[in-house]
C-alpha positions in Angstrom: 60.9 0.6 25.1 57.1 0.1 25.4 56.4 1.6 22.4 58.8 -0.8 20.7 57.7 -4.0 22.6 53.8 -3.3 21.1 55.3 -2.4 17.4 57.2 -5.9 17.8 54.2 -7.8 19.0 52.2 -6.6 15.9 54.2 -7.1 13.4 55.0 -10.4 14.3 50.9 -11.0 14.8 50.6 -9.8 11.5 52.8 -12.7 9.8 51.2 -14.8 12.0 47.6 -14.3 10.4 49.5 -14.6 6.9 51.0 -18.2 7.5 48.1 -19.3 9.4 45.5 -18.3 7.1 47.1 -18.2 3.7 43.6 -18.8 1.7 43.1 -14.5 2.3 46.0 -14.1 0.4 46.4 -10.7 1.9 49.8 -9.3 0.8 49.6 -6.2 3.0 50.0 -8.3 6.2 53.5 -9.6 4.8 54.9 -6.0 4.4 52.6 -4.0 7.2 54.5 -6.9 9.6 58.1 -6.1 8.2 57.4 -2.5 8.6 56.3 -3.1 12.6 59.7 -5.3 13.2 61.9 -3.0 11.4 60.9 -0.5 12.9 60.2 -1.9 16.3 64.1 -3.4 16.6 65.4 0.2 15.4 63.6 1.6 18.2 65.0 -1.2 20.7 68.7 -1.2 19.4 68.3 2.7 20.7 67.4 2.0 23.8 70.7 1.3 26.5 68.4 -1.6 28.3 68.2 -3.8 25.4 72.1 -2.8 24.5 73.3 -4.2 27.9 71.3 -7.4 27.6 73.9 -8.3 24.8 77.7 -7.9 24.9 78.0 -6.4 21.1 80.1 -3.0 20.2 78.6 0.1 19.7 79.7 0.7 16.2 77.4 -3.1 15.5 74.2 -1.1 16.9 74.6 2.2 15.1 75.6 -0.2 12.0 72.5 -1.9 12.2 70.2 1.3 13.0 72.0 2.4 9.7 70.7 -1.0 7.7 66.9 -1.4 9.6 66.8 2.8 8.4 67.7 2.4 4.9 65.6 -0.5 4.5 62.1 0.2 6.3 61.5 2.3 3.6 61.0 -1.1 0.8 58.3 -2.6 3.2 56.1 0.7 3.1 56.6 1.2 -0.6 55.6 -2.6 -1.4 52.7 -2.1 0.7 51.4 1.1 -1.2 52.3 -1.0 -3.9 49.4 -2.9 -3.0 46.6 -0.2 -2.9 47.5 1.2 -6.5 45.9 0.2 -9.5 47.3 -1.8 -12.5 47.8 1.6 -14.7 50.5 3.1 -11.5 51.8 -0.5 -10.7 54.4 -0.1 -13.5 55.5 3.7 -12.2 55.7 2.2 -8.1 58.1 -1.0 -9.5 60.6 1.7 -10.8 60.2 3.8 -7.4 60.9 0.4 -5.6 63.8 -0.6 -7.8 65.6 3.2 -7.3 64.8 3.0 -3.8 66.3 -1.1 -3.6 69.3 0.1 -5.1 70.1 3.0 -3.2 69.6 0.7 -0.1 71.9 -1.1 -1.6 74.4 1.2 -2.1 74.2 2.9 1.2 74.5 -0.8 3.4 77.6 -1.9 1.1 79.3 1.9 1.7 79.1 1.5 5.1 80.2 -2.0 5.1 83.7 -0.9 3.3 83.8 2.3 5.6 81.8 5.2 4.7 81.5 7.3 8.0 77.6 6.5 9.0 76.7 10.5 9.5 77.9 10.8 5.6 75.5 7.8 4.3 72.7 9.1 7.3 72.5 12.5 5.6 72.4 11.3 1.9 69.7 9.2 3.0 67.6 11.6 4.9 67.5 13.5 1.8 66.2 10.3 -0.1 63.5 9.7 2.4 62.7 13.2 2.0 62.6 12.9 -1.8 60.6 9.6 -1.9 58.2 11.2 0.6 57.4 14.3 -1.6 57.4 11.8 -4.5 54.5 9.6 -2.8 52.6 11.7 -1.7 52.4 13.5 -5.1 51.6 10.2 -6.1 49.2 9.3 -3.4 47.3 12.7 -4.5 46.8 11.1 -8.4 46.4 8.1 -7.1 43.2 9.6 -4.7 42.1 11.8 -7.4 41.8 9.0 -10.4 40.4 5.9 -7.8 38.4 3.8 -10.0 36.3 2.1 -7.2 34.8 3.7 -3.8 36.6 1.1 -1.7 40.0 2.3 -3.5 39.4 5.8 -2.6 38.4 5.0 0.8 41.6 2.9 1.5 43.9 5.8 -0.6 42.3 8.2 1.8 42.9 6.0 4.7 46.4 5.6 3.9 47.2 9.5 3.4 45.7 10.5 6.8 48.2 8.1 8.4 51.0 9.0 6.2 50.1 12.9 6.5 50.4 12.4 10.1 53.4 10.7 10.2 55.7 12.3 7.7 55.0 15.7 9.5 57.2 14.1 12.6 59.0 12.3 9.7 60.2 15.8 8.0 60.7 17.0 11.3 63.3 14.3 11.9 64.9 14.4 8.8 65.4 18.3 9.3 66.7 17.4 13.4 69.6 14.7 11.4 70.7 17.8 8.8 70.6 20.4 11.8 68.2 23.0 10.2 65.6 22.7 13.3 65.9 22.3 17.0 64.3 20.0 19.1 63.8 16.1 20.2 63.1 13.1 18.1 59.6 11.9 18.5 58.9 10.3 14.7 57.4 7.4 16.9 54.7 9.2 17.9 53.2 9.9 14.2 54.5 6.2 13.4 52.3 4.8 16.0 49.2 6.9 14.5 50.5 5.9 11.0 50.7 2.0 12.1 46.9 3.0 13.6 45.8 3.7 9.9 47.4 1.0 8.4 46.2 -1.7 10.2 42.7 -0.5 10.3 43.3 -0.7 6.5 45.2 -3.8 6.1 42.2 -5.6 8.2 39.5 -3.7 6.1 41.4 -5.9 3.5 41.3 -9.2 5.2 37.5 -9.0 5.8 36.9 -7.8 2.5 38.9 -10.5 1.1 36.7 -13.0 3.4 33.6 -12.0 2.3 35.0 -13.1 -1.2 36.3 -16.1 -0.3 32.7 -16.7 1.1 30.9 -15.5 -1.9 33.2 -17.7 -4.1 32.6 -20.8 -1.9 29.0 -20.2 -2.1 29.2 -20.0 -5.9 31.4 -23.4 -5.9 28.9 -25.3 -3.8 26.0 -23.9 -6.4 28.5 -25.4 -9.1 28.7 -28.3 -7.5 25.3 -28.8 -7.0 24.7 -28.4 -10.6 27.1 -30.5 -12.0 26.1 -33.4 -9.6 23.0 -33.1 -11.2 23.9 -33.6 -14.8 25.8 -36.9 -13.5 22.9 -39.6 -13.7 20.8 -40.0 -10.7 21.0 -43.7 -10.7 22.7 -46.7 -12.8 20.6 -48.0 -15.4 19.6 -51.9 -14.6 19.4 -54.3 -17.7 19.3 -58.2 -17.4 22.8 -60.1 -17.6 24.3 -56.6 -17.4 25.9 -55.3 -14.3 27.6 -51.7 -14.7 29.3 -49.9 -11.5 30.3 -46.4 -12.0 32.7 -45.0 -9.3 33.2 -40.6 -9.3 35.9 -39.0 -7.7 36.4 -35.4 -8.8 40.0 -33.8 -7.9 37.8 -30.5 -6.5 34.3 -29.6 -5.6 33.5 -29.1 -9.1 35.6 -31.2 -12.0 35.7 -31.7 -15.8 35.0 -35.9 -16.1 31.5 -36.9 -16.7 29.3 -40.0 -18.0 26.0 -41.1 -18.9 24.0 -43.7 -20.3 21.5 -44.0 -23.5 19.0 -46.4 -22.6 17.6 -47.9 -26.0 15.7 -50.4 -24.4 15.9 -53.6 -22.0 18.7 -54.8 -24.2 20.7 -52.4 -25.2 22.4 -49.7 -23.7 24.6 -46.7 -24.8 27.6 -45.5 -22.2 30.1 -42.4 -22.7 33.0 -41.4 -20.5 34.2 -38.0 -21.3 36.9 -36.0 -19.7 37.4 -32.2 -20.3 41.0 -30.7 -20.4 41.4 -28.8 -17.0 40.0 -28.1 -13.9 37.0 -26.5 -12.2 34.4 -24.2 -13.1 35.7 -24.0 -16.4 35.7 -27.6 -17.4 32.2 -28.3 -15.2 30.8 -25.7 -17.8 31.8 -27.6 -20.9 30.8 -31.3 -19.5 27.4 -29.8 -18.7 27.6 -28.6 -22.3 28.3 -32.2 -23.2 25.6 -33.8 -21.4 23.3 -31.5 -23.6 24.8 -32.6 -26.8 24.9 -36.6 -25.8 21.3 -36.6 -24.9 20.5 -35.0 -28.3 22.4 -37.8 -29.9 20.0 -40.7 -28.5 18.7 -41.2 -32.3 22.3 -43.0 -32.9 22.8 -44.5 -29.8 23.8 -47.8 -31.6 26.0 -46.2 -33.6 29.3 -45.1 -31.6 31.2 -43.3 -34.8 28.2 -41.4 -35.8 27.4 -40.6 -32.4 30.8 -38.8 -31.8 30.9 -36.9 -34.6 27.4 -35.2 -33.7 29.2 -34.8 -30.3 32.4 -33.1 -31.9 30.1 -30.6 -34.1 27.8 -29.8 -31.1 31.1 -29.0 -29.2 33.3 -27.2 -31.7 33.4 -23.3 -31.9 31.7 -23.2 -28.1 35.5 -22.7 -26.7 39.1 -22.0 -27.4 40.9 -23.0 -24.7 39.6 -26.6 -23.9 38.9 -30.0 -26.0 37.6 -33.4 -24.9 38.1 -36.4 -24.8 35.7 -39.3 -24.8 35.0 -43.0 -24.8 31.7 -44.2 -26.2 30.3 -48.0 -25.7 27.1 -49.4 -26.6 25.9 -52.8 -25.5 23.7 -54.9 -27.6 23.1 -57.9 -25.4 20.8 -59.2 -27.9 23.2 -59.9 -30.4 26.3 -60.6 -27.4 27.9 -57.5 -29.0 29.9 -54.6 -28.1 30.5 -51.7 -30.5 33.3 -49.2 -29.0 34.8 -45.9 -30.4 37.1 -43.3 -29.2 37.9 -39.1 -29.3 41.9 -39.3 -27.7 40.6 -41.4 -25.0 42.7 -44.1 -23.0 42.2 -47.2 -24.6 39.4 -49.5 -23.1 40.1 -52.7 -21.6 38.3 -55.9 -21.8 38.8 -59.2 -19.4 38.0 -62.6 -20.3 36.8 -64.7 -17.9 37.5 -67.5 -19.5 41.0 -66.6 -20.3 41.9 -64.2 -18.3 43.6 -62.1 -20.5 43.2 -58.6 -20.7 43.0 -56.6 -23.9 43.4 -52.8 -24.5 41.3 -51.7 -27.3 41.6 -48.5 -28.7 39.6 -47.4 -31.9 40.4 -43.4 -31.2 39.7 -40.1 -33.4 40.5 -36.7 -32.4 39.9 -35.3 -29.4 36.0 -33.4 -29.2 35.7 -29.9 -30.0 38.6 -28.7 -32.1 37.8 -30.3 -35.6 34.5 -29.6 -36.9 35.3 -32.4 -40.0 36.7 -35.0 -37.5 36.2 -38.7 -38.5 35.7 -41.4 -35.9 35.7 -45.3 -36.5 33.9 -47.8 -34.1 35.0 -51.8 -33.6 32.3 -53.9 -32.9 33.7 -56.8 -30.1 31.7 -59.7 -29.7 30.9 -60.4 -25.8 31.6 -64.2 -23.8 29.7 -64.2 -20.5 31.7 -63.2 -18.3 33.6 -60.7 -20.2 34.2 -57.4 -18.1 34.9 -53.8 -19.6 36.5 -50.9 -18.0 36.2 -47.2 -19.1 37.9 -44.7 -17.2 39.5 -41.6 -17.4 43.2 -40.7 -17.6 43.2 -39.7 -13.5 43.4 -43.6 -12.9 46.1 -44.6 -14.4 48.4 -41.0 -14.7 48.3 -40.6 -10.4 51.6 -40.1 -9.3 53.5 -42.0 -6.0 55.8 -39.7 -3.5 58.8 -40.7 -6.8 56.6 -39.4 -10.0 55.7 -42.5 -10.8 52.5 -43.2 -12.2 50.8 -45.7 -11.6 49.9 -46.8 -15.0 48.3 -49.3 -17.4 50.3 -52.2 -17.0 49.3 -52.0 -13.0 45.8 -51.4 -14.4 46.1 -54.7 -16.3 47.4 -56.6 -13.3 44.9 -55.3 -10.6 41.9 -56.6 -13.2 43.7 -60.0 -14.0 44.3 -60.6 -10.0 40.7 -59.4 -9.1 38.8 -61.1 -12.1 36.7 -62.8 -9.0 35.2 -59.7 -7.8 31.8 -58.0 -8.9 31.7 -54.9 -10.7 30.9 -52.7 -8.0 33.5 -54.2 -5.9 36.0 -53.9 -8.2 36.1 -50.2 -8.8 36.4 -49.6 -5.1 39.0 -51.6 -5.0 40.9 -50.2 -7.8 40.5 -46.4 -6.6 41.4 -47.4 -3.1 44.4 -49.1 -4.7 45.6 -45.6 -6.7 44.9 -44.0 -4.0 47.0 -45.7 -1.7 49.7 -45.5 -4.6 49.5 -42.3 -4.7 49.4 -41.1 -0.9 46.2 -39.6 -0.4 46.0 -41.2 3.1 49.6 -39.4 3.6 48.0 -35.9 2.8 49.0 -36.3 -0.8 46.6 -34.2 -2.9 44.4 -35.8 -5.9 46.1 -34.4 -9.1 43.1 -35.1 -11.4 39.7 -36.4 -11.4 38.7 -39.5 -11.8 36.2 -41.3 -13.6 35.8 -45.3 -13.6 33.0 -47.5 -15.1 33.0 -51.2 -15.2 30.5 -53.4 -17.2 29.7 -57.4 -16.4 28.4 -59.1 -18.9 26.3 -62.3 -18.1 25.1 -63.9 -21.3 22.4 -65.9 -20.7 23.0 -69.7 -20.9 21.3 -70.5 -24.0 23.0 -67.7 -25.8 26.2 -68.9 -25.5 
């Protein structure tokens, strides 16, 4: 009873540390868990003390002996399943699929009758078969270890299972009659559930010393990209910009700069990377590289891009970009404005108070070496505002998959046409975010990227 009482409490500890600390990941705790219960409710439905404390027939106990023994073997297969490598994974499914099946069989015989001492013996001589089989296995597997830590944890593994399958066989042979003597399998199953946790938490720390290695790597990723995001917004008379950056993880595909020409005029792109993560971080550091090399056409947006697309194209397969490039001549009251499969930009009137979406778009960066890009030139009112974002603003998603979209977008900068620049973006991220949940626990689905421009034409200008 003791004996089971401590199998129960582990195995049930075990799942614990899976669905409390699912960021190990650790498969072996699911499966070395299952093992302890099974096994610990076999050895408890034995036992007359914990038969009396429920009033239940004796053919439902020896039933469900029958069921906890022809299943405990699934558990221990999945979790050598788990130590092999890729090449055997194939060979163990098969193992796990015969072995499902004749579970299968054996639970749905006895279900429609099959005396329990017929199915018993038919699967001792199973358990004996899939022991000889694993263990051959297990020897292959020891022999051919392509890493140190695998052969330590194969080795590992068959000390426990030599142990145990020696009281194991000796069981088998006390249920067909060919030996004498008393059951005491638990007794190599205890040392076997010894060897198996000592492995399965060699696992766990191993997999936390990734985790931490990873997370130091991320926060080094982080710290790089945040420094090819500009250190501080460039300040140009009768020209206010706010920029507002809100990546979806610590490191995220969006990014934006500025050109500087010179006290009058002003070059601004908005780029967002397909994906997420390292991945995309790599490619808009890339791009931050191939803008700055494109400062001789600052004043030209179409020529600009295309230097952009060629520095871009052939550097990956997987992943293109998209991009919004603006550049503000306040001498002349001009904006000139062309896209690469960016979201359209959008431009308020103050003296109107209308709100235009202006799209001038090419292809997206990085797939088409011959791509062709056009730029509109917009001439500028004081008071005029433009907003250049990425698609994260207006594509978040409410509790109903909706998105939040561009016609909100147009109504949040018609009602707030008042407020200045910097004030503005705040208020429109706290807005999607309150639209989409994140107060609620909701997670950010993608980042986002928002830049608005004021412009203040001087008096006389006008």
């Amino acid at each position: 009873m003791g004996v089971a009482v401590v199998l129960l409490m582990v195995g049930v500890f075990s799942l614990a540390v899976y669905f409390f600390r699912r960021r190990s990941r650790e498969w072996t705790l699911i499966f070395f868990g299952a093992f302890n219960i099974l096994y610990a409710v076999r050895l408890l439905a034995n036992q007359a003390l914990a038969r009396s404390l429920f009033a239940l027939p004796t053919s439902f106990w020896d039933y469900l002996i029958f069921v906890i023994t022809s299943l405990i073997i699934l558990p221990f297969a999945f979790f050598l399943y788990q130590l092999v490598g890729a090449k055997l994974r194939k060979v163990f499914r098969w193992i796990i699929a015969v072995q499902g099946a004749f579970c299968i069989v054996e639970i749905v015989g006895a279900a429609f009758g099959i005396k329990l001492q017929t199915l018993h013996a038919v699967n001792d001589f199973v358990v004996l078969g899939t022991v000889v089989v694993n263990i051959a296995l297990i020897v292959v597997i020891w022999r051919n270890a392509e890493t140190v830590v695998a052969a330590r944890e194969i080795r590992i593994f068959f000390i426990g299972i030599a142990i145990w399958m020696v009281f194991v066989v000796h069981a088998n042979l006390l249920g067909l009659h060919l030996v004498p003597g008393e059951n005491s399998e638990f007794i190599g199953f205890l040392a076997f559930v010894g060897c198996l946790g000592y492995l399965t938490a060699l696992r766990i720390f191993a997999n936390e010393e990734r985790l931490l290695a990873i997370g130091k790597e991320l926060e080094i990723a982080r710290q790089i990209q945040s420094s090819t995001l500009p250190r501080e917004i460039p300040s140009l008379p009768h020209l206010q910009i706010a920029a507002r950056y809100v990546p979806m993880s610590a490191v995220a595909g969006d990014f934006y700069d500025f050109l500087v020409v010179d006290e009058q005029r002003l070059g601004v792109l908005v780029a967002d990377v397909t994906g997420h993560g390292v991945p995309a971080a790599l490619i808009a550091s890339m791009l931050k590289v191939a803008f700055a090399a494109q400062a001789e056409h600052a004043g030209d947006p179409a020529r600009l891009l295309v230097g952009l697309n060629r520095a871009l194209c052939g550097k990956f397969e997987d992943h293109f970009v998209t991009a919004a490039y603006v550049f503000v001549d306040m001498q002349r009251n001009v904006l000139r404005y062309a896209g690469a499969g960016h979201p359209p930009l959008m431009l308020t009137s103050r003296s109107s108070g209308a709100v235009r979406q202006i799209e001038e778009n090419g292809l997206m960066l990085g797939l088409f070496p011959e791509a062709e890009y056009f730029a509109t030139e917009i001439p500028l009112d004081s008071g005029d505002r433009c907003l250049i974002y990425t698609d994260g603003v207006f594509e978040a998603m409410n509790a109903t998959q909706e998105e939040y979209g561009k016609s909100r977008m147009e109504q949040f900068l018609r009602a707030h046409g008042d407020l200045s620049a910097m004030a503005l973006t705040k208020a429109l991220l706290d807005e999607v975010s309150h639209w989409a949940g994140h107060a609620n626990g909701r997670s950010q689905d993608d980042d986002i990227t928002v830049l608005a421009l004021d412009f203040r034409v001087p008096a006389a200008a006008s």
